[in-house]
DRENTIPA-874293 format. One record per atom (N, C-alpha, C): residue in one letter; y, x, z. Coordinates in pm, whole numbers, padded with zeros to 5 digits, always signed. Each point is the difference from the previous one (the first is absolute). Layout:
! residues N
AYXZ...
END
This chain:
! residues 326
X-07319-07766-04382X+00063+00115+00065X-00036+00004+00148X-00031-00142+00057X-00024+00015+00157X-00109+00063+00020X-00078-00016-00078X-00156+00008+00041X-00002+00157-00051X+00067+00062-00049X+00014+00187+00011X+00079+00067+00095X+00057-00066+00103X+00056+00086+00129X-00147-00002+00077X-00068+00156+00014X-00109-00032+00092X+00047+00000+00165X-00031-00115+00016X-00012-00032+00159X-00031+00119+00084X-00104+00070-00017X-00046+00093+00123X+00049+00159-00027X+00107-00005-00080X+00068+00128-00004X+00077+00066+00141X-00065+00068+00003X+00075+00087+00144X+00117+00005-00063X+00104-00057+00151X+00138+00037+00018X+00016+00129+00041X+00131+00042-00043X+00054+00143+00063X+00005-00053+00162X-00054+00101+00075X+00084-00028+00163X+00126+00005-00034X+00057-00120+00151X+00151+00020-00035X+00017+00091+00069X+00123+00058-00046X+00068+00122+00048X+00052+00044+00157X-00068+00060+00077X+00041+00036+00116X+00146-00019+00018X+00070-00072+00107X+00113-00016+00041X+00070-00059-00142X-00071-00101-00054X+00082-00114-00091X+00096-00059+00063X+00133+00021-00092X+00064-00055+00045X+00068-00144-00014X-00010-00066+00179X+00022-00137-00013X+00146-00048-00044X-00007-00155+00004X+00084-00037-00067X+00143-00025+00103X+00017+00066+00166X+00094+00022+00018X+00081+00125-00002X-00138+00099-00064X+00083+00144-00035X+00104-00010-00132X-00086-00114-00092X+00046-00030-00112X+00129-00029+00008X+00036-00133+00074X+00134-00057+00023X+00113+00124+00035X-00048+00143+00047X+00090+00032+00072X+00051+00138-00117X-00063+00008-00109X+00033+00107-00091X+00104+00017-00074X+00079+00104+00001X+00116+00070-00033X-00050+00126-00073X+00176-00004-00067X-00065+00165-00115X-00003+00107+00147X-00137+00101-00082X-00013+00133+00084X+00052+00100-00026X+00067+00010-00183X-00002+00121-00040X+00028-00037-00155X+00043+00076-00087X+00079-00020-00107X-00037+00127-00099X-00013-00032-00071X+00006+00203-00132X+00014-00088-00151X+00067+00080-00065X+00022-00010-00086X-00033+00138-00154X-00176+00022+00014X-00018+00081-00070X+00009+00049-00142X+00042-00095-00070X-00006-00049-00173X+00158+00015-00034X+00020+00045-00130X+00110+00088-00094X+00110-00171+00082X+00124+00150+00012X+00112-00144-00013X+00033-00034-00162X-00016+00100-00087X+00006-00051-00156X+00007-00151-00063X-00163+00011+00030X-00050-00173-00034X-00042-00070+00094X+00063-00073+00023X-00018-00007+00165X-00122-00151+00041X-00022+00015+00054X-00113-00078+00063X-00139+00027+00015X-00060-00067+00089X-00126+00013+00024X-00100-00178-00042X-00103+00038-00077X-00051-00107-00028X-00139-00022+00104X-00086+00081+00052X-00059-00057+00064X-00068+00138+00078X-00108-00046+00072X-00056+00037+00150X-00145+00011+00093X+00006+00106+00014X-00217+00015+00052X+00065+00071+00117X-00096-00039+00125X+00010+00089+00076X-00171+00073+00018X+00036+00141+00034X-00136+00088+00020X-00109-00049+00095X-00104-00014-00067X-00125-00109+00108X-00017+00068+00145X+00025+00142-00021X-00052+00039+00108X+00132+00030+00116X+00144+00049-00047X+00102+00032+00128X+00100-00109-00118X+00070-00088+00137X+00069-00076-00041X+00103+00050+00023X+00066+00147-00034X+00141+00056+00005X+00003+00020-00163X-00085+00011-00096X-00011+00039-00116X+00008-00085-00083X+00103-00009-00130X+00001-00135-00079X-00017+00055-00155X+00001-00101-00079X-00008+00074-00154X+00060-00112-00034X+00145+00077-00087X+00057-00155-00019X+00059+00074-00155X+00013-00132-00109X+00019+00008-00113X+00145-00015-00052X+00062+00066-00079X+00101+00022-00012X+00110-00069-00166X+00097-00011+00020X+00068-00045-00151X+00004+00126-00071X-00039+00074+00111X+00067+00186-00154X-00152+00038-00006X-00046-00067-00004X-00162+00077-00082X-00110+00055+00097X+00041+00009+00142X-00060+00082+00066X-00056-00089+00129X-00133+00095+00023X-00075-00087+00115X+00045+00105+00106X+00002-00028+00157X+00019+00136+00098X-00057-00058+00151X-00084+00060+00037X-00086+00020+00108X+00147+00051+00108X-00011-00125+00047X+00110+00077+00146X-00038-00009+00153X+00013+00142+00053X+00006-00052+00171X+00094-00008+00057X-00057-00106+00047X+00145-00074+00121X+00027+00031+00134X-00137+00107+00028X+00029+00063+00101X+00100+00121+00008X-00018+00092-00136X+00105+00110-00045X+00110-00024-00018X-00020-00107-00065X+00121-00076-00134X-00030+00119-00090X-00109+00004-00024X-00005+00100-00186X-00077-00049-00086X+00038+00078-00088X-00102-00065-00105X-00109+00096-00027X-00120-00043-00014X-00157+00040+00027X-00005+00042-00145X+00029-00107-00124X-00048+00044-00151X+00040-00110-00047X+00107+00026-00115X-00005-00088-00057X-00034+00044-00150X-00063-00095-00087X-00094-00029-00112X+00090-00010-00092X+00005+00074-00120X+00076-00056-00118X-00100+00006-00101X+00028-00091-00164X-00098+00020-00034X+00024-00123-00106X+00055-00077+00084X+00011-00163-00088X+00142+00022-00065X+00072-00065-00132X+00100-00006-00070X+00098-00129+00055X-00088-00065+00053X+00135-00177+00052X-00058-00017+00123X+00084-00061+00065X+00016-00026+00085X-00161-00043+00106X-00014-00014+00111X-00127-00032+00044X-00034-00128+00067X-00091-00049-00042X-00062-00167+00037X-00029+00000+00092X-00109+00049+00060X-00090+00032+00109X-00090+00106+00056X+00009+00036+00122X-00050+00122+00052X-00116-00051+00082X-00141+00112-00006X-00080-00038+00111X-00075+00116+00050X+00001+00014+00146X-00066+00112+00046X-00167-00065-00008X-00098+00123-00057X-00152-00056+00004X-00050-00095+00142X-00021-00080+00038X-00024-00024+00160X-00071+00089+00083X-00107+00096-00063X-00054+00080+00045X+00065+00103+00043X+00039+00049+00073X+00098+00143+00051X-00078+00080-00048X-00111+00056+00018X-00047+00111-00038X-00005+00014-00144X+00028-00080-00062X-00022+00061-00156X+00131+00010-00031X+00108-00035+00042X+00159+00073-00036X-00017-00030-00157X-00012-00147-00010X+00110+00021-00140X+00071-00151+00024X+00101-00019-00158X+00115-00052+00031X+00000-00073-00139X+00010-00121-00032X+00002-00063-00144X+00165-00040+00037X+00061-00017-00132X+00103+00006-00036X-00027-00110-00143X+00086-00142-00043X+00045-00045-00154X+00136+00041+00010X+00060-00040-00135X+00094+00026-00046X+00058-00122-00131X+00157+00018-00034X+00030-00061-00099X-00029+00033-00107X-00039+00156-00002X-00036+00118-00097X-00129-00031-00038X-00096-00136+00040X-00105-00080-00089X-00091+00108+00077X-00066+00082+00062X-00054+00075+00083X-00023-00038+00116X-00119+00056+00014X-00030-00013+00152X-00052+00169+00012X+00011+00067+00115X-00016+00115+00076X-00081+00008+00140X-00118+00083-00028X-00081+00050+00145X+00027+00130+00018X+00027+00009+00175X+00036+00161+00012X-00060+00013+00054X-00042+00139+00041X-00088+00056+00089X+00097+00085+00095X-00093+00062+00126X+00080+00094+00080X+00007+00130-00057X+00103+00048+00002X-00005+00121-00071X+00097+00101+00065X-00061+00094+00101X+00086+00075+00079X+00060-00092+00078X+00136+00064+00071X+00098-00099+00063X+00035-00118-00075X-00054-00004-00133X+00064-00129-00064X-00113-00049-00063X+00022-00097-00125X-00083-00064-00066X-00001+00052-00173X-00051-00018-00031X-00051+00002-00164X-00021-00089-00102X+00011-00017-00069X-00012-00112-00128X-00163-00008-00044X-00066-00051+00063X-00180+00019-00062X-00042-00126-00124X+00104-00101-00013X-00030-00104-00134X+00104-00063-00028X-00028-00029-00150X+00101-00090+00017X-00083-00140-00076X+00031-00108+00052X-00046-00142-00050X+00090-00020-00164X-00044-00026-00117X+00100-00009-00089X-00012-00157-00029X-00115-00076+00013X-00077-00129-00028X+00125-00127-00074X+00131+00029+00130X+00061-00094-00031X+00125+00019-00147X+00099-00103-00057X+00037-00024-00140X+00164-00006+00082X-00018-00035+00119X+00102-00050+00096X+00038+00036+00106X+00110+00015+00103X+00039+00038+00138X-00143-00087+00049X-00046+00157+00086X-00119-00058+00070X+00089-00025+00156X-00031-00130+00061X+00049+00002+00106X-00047-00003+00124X-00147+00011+00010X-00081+00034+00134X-00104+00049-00017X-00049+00048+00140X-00156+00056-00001X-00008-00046+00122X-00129-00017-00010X-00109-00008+00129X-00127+00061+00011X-00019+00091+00125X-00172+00053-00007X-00083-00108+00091X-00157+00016-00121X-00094-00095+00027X-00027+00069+00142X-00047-00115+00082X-00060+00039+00126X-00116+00107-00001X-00044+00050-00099X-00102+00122+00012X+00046+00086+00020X+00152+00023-00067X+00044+00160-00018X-00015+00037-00112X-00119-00059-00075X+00004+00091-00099X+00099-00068-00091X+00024-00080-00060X+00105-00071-00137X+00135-00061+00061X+00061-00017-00105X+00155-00097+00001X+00008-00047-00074X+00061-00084-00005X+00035-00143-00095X+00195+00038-00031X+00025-00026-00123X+00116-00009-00036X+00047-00082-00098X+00140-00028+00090X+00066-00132-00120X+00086+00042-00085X+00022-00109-00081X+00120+00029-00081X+00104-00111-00100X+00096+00019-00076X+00101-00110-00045X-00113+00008-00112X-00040+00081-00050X-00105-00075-00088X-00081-00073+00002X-00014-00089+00093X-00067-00107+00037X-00153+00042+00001X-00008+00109+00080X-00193+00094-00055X+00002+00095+00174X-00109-00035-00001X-00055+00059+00170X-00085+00115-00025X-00022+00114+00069X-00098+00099-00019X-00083+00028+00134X-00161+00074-00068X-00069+00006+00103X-00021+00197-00008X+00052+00049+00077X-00026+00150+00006X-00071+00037+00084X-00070+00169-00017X-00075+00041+00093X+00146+00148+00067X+00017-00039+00082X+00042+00085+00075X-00027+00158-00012X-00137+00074-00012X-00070+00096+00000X+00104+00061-00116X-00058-00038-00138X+00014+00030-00142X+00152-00068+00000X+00081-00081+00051X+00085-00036-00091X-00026-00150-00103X-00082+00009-00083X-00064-00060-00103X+00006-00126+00004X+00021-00072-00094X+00016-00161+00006X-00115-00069-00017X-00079-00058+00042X-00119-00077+00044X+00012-00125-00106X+00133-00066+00038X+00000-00094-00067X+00125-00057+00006X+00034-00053-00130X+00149-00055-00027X+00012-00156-00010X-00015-00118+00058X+00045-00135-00007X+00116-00041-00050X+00045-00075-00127X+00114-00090-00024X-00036-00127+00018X+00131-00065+00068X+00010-00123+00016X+00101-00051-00068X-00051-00114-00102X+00108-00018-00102X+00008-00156+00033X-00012-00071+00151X+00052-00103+00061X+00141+00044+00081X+00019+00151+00025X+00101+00038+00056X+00162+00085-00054X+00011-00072-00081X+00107+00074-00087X+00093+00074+00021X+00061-00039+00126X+00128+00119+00075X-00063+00113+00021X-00153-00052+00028X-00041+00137+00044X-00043-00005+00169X-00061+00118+00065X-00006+00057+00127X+00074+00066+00089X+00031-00093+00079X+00125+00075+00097X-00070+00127+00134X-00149-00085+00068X-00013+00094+00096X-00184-00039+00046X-00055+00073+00060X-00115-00005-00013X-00064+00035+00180X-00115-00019-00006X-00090+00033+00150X-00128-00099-00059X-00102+00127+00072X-00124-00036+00050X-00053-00080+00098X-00070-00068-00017X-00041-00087+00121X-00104+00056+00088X+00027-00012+00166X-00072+00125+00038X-00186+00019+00007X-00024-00087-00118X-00141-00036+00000X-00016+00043-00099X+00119+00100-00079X-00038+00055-00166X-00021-00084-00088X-00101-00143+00010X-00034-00066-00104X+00111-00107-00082X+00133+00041+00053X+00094-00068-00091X+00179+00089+00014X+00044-00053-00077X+00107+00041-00067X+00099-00103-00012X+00096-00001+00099X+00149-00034-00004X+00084+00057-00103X+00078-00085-00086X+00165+00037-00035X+00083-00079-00038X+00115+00011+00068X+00112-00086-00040X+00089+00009-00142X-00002-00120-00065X+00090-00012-00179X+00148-00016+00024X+00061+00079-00065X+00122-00015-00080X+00012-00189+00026X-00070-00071-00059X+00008-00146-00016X-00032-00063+00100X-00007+00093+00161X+00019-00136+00134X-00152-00015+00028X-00107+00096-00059X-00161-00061+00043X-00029+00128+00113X-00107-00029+00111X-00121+00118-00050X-00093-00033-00019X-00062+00089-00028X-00111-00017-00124X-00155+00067+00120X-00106-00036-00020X-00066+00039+00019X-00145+00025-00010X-00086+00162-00068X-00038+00014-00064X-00147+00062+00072X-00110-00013-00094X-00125+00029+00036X-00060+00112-00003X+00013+00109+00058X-00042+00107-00023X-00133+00047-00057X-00116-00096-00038X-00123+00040-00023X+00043-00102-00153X+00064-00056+00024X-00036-00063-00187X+00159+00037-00070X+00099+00038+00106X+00132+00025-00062X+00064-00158-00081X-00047-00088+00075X+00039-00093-00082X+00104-00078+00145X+00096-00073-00045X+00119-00053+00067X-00090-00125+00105X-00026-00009+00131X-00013-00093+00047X+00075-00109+00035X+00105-00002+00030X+00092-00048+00063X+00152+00048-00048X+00102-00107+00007X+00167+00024-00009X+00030-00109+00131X+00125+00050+00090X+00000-00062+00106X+00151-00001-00079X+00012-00119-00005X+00203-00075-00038X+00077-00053+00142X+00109+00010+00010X+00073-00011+00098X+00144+00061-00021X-00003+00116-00016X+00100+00053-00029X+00097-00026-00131X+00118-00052+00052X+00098-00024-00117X+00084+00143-00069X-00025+00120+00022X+00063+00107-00075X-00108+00173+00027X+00016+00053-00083X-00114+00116-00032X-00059+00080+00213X-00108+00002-00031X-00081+00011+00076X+00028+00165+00042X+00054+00064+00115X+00061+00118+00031X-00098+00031+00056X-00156-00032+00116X-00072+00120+00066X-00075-00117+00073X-00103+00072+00018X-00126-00099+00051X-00084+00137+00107X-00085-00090+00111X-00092+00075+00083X-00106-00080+00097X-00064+00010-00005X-00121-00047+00053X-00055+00052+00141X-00022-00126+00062X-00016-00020+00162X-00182+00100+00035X+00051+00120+00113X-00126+00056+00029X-00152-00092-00051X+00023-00143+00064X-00124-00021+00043X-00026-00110-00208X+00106+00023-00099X-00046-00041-00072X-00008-00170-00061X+00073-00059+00118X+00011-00159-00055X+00125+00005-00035X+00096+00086+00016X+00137-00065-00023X+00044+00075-00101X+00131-00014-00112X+00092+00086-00059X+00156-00073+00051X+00078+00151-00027X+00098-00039+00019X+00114+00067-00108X+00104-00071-00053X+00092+00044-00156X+00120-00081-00020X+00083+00119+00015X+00126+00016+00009X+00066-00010-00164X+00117-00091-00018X+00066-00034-00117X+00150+00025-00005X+00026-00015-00148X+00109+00001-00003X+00104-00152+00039X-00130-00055+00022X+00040-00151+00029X+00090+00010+00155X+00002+00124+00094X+00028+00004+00100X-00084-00054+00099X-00160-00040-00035X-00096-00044+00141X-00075+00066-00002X-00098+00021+00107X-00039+00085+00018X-00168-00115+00054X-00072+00040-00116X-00164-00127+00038X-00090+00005+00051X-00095-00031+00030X-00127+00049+00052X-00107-00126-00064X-00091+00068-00027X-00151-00059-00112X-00088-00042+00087X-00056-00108+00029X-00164+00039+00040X-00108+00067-00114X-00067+00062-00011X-00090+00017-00113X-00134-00056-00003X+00002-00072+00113X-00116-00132+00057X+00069-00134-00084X+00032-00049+00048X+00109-00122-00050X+00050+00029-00163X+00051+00103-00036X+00061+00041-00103X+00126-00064-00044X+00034+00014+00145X+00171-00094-00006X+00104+00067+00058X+00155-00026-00003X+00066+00023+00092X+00045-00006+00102X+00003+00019+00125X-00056-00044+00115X+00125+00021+00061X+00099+00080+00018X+00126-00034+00079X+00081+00114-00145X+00138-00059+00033X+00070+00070-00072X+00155+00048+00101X+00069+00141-00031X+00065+00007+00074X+00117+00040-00050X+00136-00053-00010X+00134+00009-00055X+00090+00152+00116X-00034+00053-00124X+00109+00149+00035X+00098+00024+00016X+00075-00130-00131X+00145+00049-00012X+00026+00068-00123X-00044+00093-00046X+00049+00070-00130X-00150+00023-00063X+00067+00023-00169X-00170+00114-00034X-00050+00083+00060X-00136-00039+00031X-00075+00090+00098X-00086+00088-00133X-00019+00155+00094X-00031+00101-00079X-00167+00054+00026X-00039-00021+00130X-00099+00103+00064X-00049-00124+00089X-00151+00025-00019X-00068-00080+00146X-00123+00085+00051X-00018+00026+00146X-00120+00104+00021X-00014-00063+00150X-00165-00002-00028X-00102-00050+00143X+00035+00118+00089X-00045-00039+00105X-00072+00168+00092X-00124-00024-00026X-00082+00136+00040X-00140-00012-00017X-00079-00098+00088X+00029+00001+00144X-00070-00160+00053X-00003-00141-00060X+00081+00024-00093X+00072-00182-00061X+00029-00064+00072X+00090+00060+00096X+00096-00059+00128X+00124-00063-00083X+00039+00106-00020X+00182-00007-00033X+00022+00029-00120X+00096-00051-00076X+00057-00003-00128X+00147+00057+00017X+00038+00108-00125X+00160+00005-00004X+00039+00006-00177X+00141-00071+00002X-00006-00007-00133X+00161+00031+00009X+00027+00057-00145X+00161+00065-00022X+00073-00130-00068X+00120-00065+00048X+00057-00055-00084X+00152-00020-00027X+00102+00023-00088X+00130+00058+00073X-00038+00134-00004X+00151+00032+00112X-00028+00094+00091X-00083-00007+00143X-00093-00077-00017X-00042+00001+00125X-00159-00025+00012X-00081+00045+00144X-00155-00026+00001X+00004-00087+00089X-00122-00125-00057X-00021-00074+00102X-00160+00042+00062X-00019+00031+00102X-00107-00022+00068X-00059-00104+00058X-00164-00030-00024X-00057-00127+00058X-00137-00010+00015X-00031-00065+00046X-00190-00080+00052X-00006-00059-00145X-00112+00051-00049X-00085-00060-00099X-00081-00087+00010X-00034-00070+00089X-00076-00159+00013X+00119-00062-00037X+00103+00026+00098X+00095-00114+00037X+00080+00003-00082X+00034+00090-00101X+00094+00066-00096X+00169-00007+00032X-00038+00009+00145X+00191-00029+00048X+00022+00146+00068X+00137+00022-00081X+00045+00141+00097X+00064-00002+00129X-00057+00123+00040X+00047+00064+00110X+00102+00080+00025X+00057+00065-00123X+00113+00074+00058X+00046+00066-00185X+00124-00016+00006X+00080+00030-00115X+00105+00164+00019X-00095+00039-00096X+00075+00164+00033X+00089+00014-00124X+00143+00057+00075X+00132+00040-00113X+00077+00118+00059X+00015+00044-00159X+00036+00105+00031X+00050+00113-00161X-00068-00046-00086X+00011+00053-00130X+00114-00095-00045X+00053+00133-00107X+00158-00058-00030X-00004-00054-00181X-00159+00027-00048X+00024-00084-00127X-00144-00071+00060X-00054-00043-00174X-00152-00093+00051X-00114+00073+00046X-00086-00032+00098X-00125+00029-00016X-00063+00001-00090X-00081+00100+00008X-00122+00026-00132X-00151+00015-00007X-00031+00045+00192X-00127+00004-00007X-00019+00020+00164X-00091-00029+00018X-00028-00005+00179X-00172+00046+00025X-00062+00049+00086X-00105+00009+00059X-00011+00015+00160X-00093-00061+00057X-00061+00044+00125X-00062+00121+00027X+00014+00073+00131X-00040+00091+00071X-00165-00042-00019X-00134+00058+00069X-00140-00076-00002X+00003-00086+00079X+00089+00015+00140X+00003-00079+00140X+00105-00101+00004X+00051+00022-00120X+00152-00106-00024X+00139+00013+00119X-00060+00139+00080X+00125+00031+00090X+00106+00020-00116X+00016+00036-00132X+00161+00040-00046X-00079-00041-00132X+00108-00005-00034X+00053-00046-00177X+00070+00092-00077X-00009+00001-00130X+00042+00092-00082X+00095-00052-00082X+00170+00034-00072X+00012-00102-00057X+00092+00062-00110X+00052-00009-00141X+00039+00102-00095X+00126-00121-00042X+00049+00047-00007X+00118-00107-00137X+00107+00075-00086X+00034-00080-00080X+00107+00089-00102X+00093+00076+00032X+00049+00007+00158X+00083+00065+00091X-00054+00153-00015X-00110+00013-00041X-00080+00138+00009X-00053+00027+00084X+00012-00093+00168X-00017+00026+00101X-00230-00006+00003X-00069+00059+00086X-00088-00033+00042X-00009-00026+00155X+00006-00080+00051X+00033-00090+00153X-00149+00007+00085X+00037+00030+00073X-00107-00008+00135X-00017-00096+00084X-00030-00145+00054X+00006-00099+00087X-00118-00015+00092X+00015-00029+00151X-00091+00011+00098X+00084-00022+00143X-00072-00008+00054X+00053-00027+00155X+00027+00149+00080
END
């Protein structure tokens, strides 16, 4: 596995006016909305828009995805379409192509397109037997990868919709909790039901690697800009970090409760992960936090960084979607 991170892959520049780690220490909520049905209440997880970080797409317990600005406080579009509840939301990284993948418990996965002021239903993934519970787009743009409790990964083309290719893993019996690309495309993260992640070869589709550590089902994994590190959040309540050089665990970090959500910034500066009701923010070498944001009145569910890591995004069963920054 070491010897497929290529070395001379251009990094992203980091982000103009990144923010350091005493802006970090000093972050408080900015702002609060609560766009999703009080019916069924909660929010399961969280993308913010690549290009204006006032815009979020966050996934809902009543079926529905909804594009909100936080500058209006309105809602931009929200997506119906799925029958249960929603796993995971992702805006394309590309801004200009405006679309939006969506899984579901409803064994579906969903690509939308822009469509007028709102969005459109342009596919639907049927591949999986099971609650699919993540997607990730390959670093080209063009495909996504999706998981599922059926213990079976898919390779789609974005364009068409169309399933490329369907993988079962019948070493993983609970099944697939959550998934990401590695930003070199040539491999495939996901965390098991049974405490692993797993990790897989994109040119032969065959399993390279299971990284063990974790004593309870594997909640969300993400991978460091520059590509040596992962990092995956459990129900075990820690929150880990991988070398993928070493192929070990390299620091581990105690949360406190089941942790739900873990997400890099794009420099592979800073890490934030949901656990409780609460986000911890931190330095990813050092894997020690910097600053503990509270404020949601049930658990966290899902968190992301701004591009510059000035603010954080953060959703929990409260219904709330939270704003944090200096």
């Amino acid at each position: 596995l070491g010897k497929q991170l290529s070395k001379g892959r251009k990094k992203r520049p980091t982000p103009e006016g990144l923010a350091s780690e005493a802006d970090i220490g000093e972050y408080s909520e900015q702002g609060s909305a609560t766009p999703h049905s009080s019916v069924k209440q909660g929010i399961s997880c969280v993308d913010m828009h690549p290009a204006d970080k006032t815009i979020t797409l966050t996934g809902g317990l009543d079926k529905s995805a909804i594009v909100f600005n936080h500058t209006t406080n309105k809602v931009v579009a929200e997506l119906k379409g799925h029958s249960k509840k929603l796993t995971s939301v992702k805006f394309h990284p590309d801004a200009s192509r405006d679309v939006i993948l969506t899984t579901s418990a409803d064994k579906t996965a969903k690509i939308w397109s822009k469509s007028g002021k709102g969005y459109a239903e342009s596919a639907t993934i049927t591949a999986h037997t099971a609650e699919v519970t993540g997607v990730s787009v390959h670093p080209t743009g063009a495909y996504a990868a999706t998981v599922g409790m059926d213990a079976a990964w898919t390779f789609n083309s974005l364009e068409t919709g169309a399933c490329l290719k369907r993988v079962s893993d019948d070493k993983a019996p609970g099944g697939f909790t959550c998934v990401k690309f590695h930003p070199d495309g040539l491999i495939l993260g996901m965390g098991t039901d049974d405490n692993m992640v797993r990790i897989w070869d994109m040119k032969t589709q065959s399993l390279v690697h299971s990284f063990e550590g974790h004593t309870k089902k594997v909640t969300a994994l993400d991978f460091s800009e520059n590509g040596y590190y992962m990092g995956s959040t459990s129900e075990d309540g820690t929150a880990r970090l991988w070398d993928l050089r070493k192929l070990k665990n390299v620091k581990t970090l105690e949360l406190g409760s089941s942790a739900t959500s873990i997400s890099f910034d794009h420099s592979g500066t800073y890490f934030c992960a949901a656990a409780g009701k609460d986000i911890t923010v931190g330095v990813i070498k050092a894997w020690t936090p910097l600053a503990t944001l509270s404020g949601h009145s049930k658990d966290a569910t899902g968190v992301c960084f701004s591009p510059d890591a000035t603010s954080v995004v953060s959703t929990g069963m409260d219904r709330a979607v939270k704003f944090w920054g200096k």
